[in-house]
C-alpha positions as CSV (number, residue, x, y, z in Angstrom):
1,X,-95.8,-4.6,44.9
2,X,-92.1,-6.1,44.5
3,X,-91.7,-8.4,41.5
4,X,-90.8,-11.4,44.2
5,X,-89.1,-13.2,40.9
6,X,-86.3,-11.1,41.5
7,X,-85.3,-12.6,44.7
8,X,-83.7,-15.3,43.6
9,X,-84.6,-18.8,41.4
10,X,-86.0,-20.1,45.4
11,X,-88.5,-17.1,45.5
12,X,-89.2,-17.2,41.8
13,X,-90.4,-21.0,43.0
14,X,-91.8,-19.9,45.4
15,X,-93.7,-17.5,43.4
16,X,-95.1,-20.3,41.3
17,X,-96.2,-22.7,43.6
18,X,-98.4,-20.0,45.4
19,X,-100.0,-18.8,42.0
20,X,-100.7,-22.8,40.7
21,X,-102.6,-22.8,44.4
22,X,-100.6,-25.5,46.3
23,X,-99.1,-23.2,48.4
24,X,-100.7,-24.6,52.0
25,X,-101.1,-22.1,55.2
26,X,-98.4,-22.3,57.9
27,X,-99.4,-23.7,61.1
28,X,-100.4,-21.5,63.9
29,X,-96.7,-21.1,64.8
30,X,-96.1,-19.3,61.8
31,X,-93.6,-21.8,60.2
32,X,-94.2,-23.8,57.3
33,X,-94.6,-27.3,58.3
34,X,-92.0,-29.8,57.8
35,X,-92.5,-33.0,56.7
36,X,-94.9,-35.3,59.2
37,X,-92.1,-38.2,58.9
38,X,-89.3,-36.3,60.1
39,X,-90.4,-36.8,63.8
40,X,-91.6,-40.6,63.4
41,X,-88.4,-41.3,61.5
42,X,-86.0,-39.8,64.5
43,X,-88.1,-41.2,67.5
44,X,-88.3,-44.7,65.3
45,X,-84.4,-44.8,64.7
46,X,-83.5,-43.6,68.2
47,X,-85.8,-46.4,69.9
48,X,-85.2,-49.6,67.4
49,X,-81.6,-48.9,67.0
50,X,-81.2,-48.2,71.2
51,X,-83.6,-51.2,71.7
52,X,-82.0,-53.4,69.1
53,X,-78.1,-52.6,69.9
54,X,-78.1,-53.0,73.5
55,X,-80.6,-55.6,73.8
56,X,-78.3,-58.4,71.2
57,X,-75.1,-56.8,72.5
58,X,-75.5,-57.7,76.1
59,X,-77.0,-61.0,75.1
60,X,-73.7,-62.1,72.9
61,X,-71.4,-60.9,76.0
62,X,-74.0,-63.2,78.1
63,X,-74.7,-60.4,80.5
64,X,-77.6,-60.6,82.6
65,X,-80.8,-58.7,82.1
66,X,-80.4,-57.8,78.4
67,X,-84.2,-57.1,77.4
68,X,-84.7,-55.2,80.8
69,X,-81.4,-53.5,80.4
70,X,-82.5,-52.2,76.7
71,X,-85.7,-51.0,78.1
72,X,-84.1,-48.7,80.8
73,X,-81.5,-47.7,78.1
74,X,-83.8,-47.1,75.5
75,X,-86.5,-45.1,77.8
76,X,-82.9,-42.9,79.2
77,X,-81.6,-42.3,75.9
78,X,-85.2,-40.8,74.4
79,X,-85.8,-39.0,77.5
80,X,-82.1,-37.7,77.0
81,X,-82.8,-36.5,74.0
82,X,-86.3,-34.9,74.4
83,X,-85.1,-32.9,77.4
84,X,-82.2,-31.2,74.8
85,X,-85.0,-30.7,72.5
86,X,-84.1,-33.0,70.0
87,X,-87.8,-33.8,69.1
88,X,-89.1,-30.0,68.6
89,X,-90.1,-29.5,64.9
90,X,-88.0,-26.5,65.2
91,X,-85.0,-28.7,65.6
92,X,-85.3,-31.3,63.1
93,X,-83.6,-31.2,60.1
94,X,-81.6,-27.6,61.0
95,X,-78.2,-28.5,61.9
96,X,-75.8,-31.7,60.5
97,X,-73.3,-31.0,63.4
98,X,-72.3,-34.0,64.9
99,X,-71.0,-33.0,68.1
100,X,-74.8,-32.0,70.2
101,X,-75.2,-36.0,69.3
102,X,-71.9,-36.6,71.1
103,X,-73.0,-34.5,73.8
104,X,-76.7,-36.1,74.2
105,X,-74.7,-39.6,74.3
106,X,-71.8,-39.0,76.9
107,X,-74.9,-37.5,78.7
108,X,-76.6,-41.0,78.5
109,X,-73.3,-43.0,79.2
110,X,-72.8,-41.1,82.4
111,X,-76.6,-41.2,83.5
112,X,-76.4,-44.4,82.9
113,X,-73.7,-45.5,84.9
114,X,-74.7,-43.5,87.7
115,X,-78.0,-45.8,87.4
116,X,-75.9,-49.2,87.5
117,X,-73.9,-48.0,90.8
118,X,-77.0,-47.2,92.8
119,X,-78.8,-50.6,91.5
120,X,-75.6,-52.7,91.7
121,X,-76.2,-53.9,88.5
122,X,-73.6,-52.7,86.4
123,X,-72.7,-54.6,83.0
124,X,-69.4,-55.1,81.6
125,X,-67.8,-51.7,80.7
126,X,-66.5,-52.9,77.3
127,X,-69.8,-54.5,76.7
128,X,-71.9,-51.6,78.1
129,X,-69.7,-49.2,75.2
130,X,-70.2,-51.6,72.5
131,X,-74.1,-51.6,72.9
132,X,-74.7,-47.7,73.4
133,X,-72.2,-46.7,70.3
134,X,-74.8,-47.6,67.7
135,X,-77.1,-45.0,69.4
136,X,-74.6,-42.7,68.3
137,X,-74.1,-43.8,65.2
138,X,-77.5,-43.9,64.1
139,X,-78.0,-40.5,65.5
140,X,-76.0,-38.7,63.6
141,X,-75.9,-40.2,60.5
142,X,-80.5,-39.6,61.1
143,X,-79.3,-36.2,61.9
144,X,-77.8,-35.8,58.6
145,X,-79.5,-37.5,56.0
146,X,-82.9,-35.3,58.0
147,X,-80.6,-31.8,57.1
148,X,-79.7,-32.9,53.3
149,X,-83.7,-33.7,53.1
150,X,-84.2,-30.3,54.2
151,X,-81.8,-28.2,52.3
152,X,-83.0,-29.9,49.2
153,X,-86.7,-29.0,50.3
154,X,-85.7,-25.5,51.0
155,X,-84.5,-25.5,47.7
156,X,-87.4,-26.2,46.0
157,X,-88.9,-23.6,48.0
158,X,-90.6,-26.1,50.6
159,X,-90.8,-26.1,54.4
160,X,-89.7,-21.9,54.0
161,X,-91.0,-19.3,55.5
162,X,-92.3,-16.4,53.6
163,X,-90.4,-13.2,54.4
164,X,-91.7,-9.4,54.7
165,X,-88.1,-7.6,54.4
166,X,-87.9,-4.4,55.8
167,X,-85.1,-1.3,56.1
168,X,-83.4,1.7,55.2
169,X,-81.8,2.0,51.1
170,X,-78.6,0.0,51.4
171,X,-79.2,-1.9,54.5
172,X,-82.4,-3.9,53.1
173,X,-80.7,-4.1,49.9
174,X,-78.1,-6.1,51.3
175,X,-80.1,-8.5,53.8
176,X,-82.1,-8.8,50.5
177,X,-79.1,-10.3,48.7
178,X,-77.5,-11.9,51.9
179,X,-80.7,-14.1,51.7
180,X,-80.9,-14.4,48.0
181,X,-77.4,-15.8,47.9
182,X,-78.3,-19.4,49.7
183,X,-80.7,-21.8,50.1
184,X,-80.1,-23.3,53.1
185,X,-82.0,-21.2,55.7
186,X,-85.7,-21.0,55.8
187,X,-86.6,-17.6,54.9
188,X,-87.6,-16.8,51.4
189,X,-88.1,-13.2,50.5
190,X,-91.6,-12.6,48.9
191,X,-91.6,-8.2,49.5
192,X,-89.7,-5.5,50.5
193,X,-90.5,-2.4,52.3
194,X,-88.1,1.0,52.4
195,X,-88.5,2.8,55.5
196,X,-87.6,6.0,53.2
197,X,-88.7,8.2,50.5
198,X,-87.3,6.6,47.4
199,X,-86.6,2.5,46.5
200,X,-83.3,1.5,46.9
201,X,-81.0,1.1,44.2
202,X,-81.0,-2.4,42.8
203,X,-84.3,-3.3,44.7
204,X,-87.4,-4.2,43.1
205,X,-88.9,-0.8,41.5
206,X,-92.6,-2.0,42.8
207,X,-91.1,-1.9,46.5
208,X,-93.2,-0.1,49.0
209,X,-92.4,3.0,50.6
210,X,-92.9,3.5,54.2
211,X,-93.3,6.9,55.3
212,X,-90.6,7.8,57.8
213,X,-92.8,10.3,59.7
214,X,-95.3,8.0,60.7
215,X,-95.9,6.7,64.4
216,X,-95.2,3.1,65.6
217,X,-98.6,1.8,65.2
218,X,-99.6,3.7,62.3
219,X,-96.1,2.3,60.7
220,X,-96.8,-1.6,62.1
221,X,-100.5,-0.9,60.6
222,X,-98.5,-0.5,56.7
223,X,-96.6,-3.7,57.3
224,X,-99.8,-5.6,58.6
225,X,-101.1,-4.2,55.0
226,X,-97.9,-4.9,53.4
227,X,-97.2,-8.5,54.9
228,X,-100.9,-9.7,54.5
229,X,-100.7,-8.5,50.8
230,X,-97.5,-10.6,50.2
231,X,-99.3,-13.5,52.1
232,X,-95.9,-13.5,54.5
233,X,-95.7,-15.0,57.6
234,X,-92.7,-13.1,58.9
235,X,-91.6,-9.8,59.0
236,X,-87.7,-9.7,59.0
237,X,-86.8,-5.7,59.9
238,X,-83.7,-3.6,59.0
239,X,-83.3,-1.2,62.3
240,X,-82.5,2.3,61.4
241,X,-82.3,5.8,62.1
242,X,-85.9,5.9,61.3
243,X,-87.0,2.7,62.5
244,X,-85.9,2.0,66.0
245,X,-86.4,2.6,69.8
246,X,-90.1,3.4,70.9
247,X,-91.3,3.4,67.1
248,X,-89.9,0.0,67.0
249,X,-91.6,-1.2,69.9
250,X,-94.9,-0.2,68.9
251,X,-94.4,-1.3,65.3
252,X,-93.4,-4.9,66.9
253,X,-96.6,-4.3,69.2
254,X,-99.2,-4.4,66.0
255,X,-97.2,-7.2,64.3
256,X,-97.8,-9.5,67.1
257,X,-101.1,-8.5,68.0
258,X,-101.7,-9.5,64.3
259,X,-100.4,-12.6,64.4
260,X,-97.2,-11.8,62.8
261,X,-93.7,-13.9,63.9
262,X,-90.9,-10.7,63.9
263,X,-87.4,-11.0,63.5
264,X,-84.5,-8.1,63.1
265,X,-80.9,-7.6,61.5
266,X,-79.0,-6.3,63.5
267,X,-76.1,-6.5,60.7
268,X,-74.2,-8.8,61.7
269,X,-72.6,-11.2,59.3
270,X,-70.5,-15.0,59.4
271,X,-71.1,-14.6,63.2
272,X,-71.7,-17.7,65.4
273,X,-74.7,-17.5,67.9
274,X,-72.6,-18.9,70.1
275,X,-70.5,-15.7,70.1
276,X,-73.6,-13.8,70.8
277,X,-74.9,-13.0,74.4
278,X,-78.2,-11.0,74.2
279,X,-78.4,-8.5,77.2
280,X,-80.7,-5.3,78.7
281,X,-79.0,-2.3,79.5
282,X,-80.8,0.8,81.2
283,X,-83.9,-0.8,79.1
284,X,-81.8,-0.8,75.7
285,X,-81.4,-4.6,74.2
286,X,-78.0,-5.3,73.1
287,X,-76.1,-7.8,71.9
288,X,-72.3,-8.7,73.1
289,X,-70.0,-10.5,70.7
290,X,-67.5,-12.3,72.0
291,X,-63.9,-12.1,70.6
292,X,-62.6,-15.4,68.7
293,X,-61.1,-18.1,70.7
294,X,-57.5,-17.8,70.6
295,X,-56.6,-18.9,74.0
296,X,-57.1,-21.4,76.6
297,X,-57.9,-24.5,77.3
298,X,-60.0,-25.1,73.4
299,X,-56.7,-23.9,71.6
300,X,-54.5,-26.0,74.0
301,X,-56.7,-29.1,73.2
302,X,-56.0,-28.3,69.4
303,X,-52.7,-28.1,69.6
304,X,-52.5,-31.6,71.3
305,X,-54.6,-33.1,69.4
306,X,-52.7,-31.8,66.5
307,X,-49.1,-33.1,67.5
308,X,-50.6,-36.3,68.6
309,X,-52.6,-37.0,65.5
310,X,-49.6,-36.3,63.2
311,X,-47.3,-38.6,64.9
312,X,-50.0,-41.2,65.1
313,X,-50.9,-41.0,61.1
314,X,-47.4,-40.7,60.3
315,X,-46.5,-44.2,62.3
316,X,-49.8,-45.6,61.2
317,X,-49.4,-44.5,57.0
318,X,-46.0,-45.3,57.0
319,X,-46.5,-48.1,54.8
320,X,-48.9,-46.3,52.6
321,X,-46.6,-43.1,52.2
322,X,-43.5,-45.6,51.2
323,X,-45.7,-47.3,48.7
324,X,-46.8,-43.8,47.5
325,X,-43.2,-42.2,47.0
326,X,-42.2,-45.7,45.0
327,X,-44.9,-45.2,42.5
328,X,-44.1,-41.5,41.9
329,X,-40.2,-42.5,41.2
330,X,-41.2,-44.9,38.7
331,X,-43.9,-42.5,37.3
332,X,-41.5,-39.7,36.0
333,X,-38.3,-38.5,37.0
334,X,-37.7,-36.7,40.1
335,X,-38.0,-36.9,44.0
336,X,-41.0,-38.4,45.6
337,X,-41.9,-35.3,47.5
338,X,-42.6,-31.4,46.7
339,X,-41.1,-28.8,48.6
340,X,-42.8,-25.3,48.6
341,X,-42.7,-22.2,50.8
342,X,-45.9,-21.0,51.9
343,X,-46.8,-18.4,54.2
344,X,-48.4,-19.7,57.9
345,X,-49.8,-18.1,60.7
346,X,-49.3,-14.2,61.4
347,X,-47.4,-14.2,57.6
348,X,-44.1,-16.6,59.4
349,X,-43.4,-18.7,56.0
350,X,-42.4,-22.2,56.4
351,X,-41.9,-24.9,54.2
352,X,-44.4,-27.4,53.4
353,X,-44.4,-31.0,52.5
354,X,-46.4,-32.6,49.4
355,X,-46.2,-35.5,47.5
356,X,-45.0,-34.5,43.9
357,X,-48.4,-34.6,41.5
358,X,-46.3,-32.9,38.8
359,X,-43.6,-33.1,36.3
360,X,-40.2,-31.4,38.5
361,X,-40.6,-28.2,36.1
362,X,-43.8,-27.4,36.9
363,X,-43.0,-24.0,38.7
364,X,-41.0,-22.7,35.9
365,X,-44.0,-23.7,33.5
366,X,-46.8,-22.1,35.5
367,X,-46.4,-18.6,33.6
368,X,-46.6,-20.2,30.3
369,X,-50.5,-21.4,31.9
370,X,-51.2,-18.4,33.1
371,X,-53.6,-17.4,31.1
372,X,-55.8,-20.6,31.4
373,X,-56.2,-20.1,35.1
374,X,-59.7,-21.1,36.2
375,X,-59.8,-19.6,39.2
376,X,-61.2,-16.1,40.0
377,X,-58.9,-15.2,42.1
378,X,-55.2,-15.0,43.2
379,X,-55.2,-19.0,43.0
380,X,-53.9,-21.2,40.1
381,X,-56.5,-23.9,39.2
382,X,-56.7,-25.5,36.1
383,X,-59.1,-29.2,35.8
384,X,-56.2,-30.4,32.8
385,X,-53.0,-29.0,33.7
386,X,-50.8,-30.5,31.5
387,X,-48.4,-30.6,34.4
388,X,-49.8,-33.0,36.3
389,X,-48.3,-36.5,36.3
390,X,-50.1,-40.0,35.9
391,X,-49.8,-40.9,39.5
392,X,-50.4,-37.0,40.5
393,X,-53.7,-37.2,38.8
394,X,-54.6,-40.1,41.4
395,X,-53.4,-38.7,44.5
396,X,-54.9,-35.0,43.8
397,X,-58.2,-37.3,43.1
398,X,-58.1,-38.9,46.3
399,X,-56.3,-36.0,48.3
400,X,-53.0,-38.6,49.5
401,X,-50.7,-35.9,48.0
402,X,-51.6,-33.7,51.1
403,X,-50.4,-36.6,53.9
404,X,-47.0,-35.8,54.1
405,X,-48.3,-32.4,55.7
406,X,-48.7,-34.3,58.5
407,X,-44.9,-33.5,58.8
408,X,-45.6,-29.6,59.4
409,X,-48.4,-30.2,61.8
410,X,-46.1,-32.3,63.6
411,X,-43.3,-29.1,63.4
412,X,-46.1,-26.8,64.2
413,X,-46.9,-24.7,61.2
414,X,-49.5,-26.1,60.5
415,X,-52.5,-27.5,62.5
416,X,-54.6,-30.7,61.1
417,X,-57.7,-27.8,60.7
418,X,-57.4,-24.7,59.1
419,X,-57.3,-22.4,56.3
420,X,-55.2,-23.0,53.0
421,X,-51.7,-22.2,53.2
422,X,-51.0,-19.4,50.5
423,X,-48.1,-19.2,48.4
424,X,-46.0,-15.9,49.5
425,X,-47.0,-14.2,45.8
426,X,-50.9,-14.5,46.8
427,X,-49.9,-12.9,50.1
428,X,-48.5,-10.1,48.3
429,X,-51.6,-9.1,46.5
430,X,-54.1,-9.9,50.0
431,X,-56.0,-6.9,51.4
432,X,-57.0,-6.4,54.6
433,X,-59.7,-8.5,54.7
434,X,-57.8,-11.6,53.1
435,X,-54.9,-10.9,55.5
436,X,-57.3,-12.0,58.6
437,X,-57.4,-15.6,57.2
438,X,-53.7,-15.3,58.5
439,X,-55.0,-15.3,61.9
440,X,-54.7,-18.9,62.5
441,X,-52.1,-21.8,61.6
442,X,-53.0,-23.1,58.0
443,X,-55.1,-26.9,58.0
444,X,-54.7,-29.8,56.2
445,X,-58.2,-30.1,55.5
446,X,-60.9,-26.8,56.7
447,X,-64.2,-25.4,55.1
448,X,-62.7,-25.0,51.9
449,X,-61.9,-28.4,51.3
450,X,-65.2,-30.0,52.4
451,X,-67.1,-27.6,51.0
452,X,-66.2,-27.5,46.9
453,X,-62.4,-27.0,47.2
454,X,-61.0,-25.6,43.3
455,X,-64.8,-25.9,42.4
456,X,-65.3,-22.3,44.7
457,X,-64.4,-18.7,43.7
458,X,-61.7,-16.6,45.3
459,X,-64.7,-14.8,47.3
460,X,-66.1,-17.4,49.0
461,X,-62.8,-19.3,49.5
462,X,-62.1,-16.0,51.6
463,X,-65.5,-16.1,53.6
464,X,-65.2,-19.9,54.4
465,X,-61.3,-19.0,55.8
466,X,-62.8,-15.8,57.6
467,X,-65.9,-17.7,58.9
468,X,-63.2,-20.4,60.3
469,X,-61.3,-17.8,62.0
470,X,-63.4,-15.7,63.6
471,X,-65.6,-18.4,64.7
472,X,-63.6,-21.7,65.4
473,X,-64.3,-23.8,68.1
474,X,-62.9,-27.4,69.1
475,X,-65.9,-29.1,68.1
476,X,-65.7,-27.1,64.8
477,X,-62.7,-29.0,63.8
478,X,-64.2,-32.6,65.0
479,X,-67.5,-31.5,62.2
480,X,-64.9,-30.9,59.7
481,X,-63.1,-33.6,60.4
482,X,-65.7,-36.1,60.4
483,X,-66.7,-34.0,56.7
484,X,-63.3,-34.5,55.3
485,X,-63.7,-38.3,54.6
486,X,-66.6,-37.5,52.8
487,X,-65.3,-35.0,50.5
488,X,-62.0,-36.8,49.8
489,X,-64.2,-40.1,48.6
490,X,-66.8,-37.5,46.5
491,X,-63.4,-35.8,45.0
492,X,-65.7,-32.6,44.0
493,X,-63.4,-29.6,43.2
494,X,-59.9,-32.3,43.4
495,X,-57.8,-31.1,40.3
């Protein structure tokens, strides 16, 4: 068998726990249970906090009806929330994303109004909002602090499921490492089997061999051997030349029949779901991925919300920004702001605003540092540049050197969400890959920044842009958006 330690310091846990014996069977689903609390603790903050909120709002705006109103609200907002499947143990704890929250409670509002125009009893609007936000509220910060629980469980190899991988040399090798590289998803490798005759390079030398000439059942039989062996509860397969149509089928067949859960690859990487439609053609299962969202009525909303949002922080910060740009002046000598050319979207440069973090000869300096770059990459990053200022040190910390970029969203170069605009000398040395990231307008804030910022390599920098591009959304932008506050007040990876 596979030396499972080499799968990664989560299967190497993994590994441990099962040989000190506290490894406990999955339940008949084949999942690894979570945590019993998890459902109390999101039924218990949905009810109390709906019961609660509604019940002493409506009683301070001397509304009518407040206990029996909090009883129909409560009952509509769990019944709302079990019928989107809020409750299923499969659910809990997956996702941080605030917006299926949103949708649960405009789904609630509206239900709920259509309830107080057919009884004629209809509260106050104003009061009616202020009692149903804290539903919201609650939900998503439950929602949340459920998923950081979780990841940290997962991490520790807990609540995971046990993973049979299967596929070709090359193809399992690198779902093998896809799934080594994070700890956030449920699946922890514990075997491997090739569907060749030799072990892939860089996989496990103990690896099994399946023999490509066998049948479907004969070759579901080996990894019913292989999985129980491994004590997995899921076999993840590779499809290949030799593992796929009718021999598939029949291998899926024994699987099942032996209580197996079965999952395939089909190669796909950084792709949404929601980009995926699953469809049967002439009896052949394929999936359709839809293009990225470039058009219509999602990028339209953007660019509203984009234009509006600038003009309202500008007029709302202006007293901030002018307090800003007198502290600078008196810091060191030299204008407030930072001009810089960067490159936007489709490579059209433009010139972007900052507030000046640095003494005014920091450009012509930045050779001289060059060899004390921290970053990976094509990036400059150093924790101690000598270059930065007093005052520059506190607005990199608390990100308020990037507000006068509100200025370019409000132009149009750049959008409030995006990518990080590169500097024309990084463009130069992109390939193709890196050039996609150009795809969109560059953000203020995007995945880098709320996800590690100057604290990530040059690699996954690139994957986090890609990932935007290629899968951006509206909602997307509200999660990293409501994500930004967050990382600006941590200040992980500001320097």
């Amino acid at each position: 068998m596979g030396d499972t330690g080499t799968y990664g310091a989560r299967t190497t846990r993994l590994t441990t726990v099962r040989d000190a014996g506290a490894v406990r069977r999955r339940t008949t689903a084949g999942r690894r249970a979570k945590p019993r609390w998890y459902l109390p603790a999101v039924l218990g903050t949905d009810t109390a906090v709906a019961a609660a909120s509604v019940a002493l709002v409506l009683d301070r705006a001397q509304q009518p009806h407040g206990l029996r109103t909090a009883a129909v609200a409560t009952a509509a907002w769990i019944t709302v929330r079990a019928l989107r499947h809020r409750y299923r143990t499969a659910e809990l704890g997956e996702s941080r994303g605030a917006m299926p929250v949103l949708h649960d409670w405009l789904i609630l509002v509206a239900s709920l109004a259509v309830l107080g125009v057919a009884t004629g009893r209809t509260p106050q609007p104003y009061a009616a909002l202020a009692a149903l936000l804290p539903c919201l509220a609650a939900a998503v910060v439950c929602r949340r602090s459920l998923h950081r629980h979780l990841t940290a469980a997962r991490r520790a190899a807990e609540a995971v499921d046990r993973v049979l991988v299967v596929g070709e040399p090359g193809v399992l090798e690198a779902a093998v490492q896809r799934l080594a590289s994070r700890t956030d998803h449920p699946y922890a490798v514990v075997g491997t089997v090739v569907t060749a005759d030799g072990a892939p390079a860089g996989d496990p030398a103990g690896a099994e061999r399946l023999d490509p000439g066998l049948d479907g059942r004969a070759a579901g039989q080996r990894l019913v051997d292989a999985a129980h062996r491994h004590d997995a509860e899921l076999v993840l397969l590779a499809p290949g030349a030799r593992l796929t149509g009718d021999r598939l089928r029949e291998a899926c067949w024994v699987l099942h029949d032996a209580g197996l859960e079965v999952a395939l690859a089909p190669g796909l990487v950084e792709t949404s779901v929601k980009r995926l439609t699953a469809a049967s053609v002439a009896g052949l299962t394929v999936l359709r991925v839809d293009p990225p969202v470039g058009h219509g009525p999602q990028a339209a909303l953007k660019a509203a919300v984009d234009r509006c949002g600038a003009a309202l922080g500008l007029l709302l910060l202006a007293p901030l920004l002018l307090l800003l740009a007198a502290l600078i002046r008196l810091d060191s000598p030299g204008p407030a702001l930072y001009r810089q050319v960067r490159v936007g979207r489709d490579q059209e440069t433009f010139t972007m605003w900052k507030f000046r973090s640095m003494v005014t000869d920091a450009d012509l300096r930045k050779d001289d540092l060059a060899t004390r770059n921290e970053c990976d990459g094509l990036m400059f990053k150093m924790r101690r540049d000598p270059r930065v200022t007093r005052v520059g040190r506190f607005l990199r910390r608390t990100s308020l050197d990037e507000l006068p970029q509100l200025i370019n969203v409000l132009r149009g170069d750049m959008s409030l969400v995006g990518p990080r605009p590169p500097l024309p000398e990084e463009v130069a040395a992109y390939d193709a890959t890196a050039l996609r990231r150009l795809r969109v307008k560059p953000g203020m804030t995007g995945l880098w920044q709320v996800s590690g910022r100057s604290d990530l390599s040059w690699d996954e920098t690139v994957q986090l842009d890609l990932h935007y591009v290629d899968n951006w959304s509206f909602s997307s932008d509200l999660d990293v958006m409501s994500r930004t506050l967050r990382a600006v007040v941590d200040g992980r990876g500001a320097y």
